[in-house]
N, CA and C atoms as an extended XYZ file, in Angstrom:
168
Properties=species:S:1:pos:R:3:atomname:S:1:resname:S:1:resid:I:1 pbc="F F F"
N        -6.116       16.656       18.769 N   UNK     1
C        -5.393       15.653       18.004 CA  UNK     1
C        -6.165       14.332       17.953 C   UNK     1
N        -6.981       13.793       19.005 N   UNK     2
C        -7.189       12.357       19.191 CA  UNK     2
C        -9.013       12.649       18.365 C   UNK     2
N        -9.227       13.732       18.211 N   UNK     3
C       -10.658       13.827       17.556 CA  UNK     3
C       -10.566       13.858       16.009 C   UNK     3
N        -9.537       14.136       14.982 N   UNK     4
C        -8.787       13.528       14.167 CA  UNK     4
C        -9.072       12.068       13.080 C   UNK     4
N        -8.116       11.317       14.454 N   UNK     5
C        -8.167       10.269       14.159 CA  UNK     5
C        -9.866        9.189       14.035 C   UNK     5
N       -10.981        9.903       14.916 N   UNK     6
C       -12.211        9.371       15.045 CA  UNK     6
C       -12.685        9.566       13.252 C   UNK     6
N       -11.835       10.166       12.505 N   UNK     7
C       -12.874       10.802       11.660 CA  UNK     7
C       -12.967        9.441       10.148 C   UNK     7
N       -13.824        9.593        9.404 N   UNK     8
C       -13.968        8.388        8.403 CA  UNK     8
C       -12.656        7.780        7.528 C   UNK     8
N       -12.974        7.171        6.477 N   UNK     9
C       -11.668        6.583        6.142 CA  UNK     9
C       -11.940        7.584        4.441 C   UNK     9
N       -10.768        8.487        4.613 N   UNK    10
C       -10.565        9.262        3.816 CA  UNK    10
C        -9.995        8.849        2.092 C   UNK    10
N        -9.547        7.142        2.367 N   UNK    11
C        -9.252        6.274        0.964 CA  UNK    11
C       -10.330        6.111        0.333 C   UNK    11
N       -10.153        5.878       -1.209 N   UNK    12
C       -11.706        5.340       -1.981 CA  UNK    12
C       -11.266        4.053       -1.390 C   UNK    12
N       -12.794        3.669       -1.502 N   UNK    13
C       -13.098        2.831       -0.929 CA  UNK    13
C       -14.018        1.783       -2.059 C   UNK    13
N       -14.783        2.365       -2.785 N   UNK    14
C       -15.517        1.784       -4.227 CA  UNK    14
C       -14.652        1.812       -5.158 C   UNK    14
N       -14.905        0.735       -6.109 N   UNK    15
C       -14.412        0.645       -7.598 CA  UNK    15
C       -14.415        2.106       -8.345 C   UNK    15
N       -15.195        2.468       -8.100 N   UNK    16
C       -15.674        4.183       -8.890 CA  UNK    16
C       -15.161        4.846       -8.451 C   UNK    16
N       -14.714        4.482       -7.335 N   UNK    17
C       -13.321        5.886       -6.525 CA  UNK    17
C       -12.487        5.762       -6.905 C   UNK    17
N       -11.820        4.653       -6.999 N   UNK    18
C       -10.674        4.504       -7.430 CA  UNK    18
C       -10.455        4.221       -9.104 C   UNK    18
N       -11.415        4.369       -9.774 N   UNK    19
C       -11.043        4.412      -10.953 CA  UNK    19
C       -11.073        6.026      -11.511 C   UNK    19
N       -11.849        6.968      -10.602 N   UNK    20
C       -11.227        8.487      -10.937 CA  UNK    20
C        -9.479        8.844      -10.339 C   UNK    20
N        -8.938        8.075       -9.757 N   UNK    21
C        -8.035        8.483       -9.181 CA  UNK    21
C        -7.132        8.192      -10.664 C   UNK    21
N        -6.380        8.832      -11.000 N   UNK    22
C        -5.140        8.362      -12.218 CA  UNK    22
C        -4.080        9.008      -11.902 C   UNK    22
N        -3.132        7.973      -12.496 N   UNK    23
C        -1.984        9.127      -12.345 CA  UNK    23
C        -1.288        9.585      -13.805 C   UNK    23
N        -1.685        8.839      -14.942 N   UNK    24
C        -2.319        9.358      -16.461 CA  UNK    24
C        -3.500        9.558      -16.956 C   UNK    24
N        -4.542       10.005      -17.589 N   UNK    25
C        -5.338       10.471      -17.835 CA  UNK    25
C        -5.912        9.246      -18.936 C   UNK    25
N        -5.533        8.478      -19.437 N   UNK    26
C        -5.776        6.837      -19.728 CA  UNK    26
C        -5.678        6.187      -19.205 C   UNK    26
N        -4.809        5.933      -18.281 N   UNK    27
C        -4.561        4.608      -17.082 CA  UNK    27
C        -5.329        4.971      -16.254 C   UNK    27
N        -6.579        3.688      -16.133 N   UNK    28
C        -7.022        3.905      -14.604 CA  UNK    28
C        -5.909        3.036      -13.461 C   UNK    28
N        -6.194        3.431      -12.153 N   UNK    29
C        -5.063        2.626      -11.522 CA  UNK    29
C        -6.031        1.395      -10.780 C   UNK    29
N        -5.191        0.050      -10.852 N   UNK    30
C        -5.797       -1.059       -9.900 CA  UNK    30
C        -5.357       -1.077       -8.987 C   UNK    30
N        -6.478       -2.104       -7.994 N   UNK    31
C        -5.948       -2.441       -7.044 CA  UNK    31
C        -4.471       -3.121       -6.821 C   UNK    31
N        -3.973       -2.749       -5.731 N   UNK    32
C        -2.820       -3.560       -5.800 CA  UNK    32
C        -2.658       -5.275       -5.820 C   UNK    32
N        -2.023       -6.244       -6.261 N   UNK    33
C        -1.765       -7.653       -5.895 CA  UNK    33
C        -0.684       -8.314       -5.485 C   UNK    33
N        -0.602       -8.877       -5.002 N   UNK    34
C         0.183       -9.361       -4.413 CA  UNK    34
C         1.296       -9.981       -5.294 C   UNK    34
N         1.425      -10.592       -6.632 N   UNK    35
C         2.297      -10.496       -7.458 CA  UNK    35
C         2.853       -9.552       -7.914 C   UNK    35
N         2.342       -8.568       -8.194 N   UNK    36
C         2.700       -6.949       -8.307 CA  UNK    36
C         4.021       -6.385       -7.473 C   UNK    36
N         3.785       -7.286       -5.962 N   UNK    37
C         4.696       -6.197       -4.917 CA  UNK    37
C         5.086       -7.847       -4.588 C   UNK    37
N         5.421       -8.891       -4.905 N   UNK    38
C         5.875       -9.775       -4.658 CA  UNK    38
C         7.375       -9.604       -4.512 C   UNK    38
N         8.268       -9.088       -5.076 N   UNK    39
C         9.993       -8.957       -4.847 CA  UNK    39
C         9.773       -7.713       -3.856 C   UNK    39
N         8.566       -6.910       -3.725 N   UNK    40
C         9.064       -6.151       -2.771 CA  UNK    40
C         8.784       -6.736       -1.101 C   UNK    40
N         7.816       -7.114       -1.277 N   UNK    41
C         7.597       -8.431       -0.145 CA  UNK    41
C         8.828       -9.144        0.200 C   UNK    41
N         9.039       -9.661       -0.686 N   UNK    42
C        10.424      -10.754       -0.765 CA  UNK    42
C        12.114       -9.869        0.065 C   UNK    42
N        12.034       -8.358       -0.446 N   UNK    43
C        13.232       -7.990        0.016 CA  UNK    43
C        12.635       -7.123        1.123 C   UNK    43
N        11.837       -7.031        1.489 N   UNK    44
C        11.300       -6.596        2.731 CA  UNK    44
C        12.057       -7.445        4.055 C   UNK    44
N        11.250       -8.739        3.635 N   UNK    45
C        11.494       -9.907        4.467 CA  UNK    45
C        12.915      -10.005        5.181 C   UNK    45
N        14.030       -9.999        3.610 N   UNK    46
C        15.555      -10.377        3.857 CA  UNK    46
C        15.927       -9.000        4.530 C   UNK    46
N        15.302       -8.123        4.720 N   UNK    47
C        16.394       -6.979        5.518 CA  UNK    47
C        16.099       -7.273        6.874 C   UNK    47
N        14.551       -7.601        6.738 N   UNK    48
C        13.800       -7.828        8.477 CA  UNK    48
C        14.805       -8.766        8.811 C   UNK    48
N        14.857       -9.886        8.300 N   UNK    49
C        15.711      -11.170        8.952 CA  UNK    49
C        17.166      -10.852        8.944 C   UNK    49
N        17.594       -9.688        8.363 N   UNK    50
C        19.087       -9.348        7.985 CA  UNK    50
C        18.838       -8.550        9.420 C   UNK    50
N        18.524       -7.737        9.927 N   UNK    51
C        18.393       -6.696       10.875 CA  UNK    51
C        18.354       -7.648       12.080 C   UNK    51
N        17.262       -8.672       12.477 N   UNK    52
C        17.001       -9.434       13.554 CA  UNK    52
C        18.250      -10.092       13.749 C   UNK    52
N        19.092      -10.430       12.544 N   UNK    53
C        20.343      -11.735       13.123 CA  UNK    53
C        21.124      -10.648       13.638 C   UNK    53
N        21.532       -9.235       13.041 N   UNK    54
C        22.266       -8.795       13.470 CA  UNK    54
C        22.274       -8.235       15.120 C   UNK    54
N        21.027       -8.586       15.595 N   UNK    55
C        20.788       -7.845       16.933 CA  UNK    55
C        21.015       -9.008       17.865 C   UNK    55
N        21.198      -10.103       17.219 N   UNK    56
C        20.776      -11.675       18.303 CA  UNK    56
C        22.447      -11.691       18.161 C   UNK    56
């Protein structure tokens, strides 16, 4: 199991990797940004802080 984890990083890692990856056959996919996943960031946050008050 722990010889596994030693092994390389199996994500593309170049622009050229990740522009064969699609999940339509016209769309290449981008990197992600941070405006992109910004409300998901945002309601991430309010459950974390919703969860923490409820334990205090």
């Amino acid at each position: 199991m722990m010889v596994n984890l030693k092994q390389g990083i199996l994500l593309p890692t170049t622009v050229e990797e990740i522009a064969v990856i699609r999940k339509y056959p016209q769309k290449i996919v981008n990197l992600p940004t941070y405006s992109e996943n910004k409300v998901g960031i945002i309601v991430y946050i309010l459950v974390l802080l919703y969860m923490v008050s409820m334990l205090v």
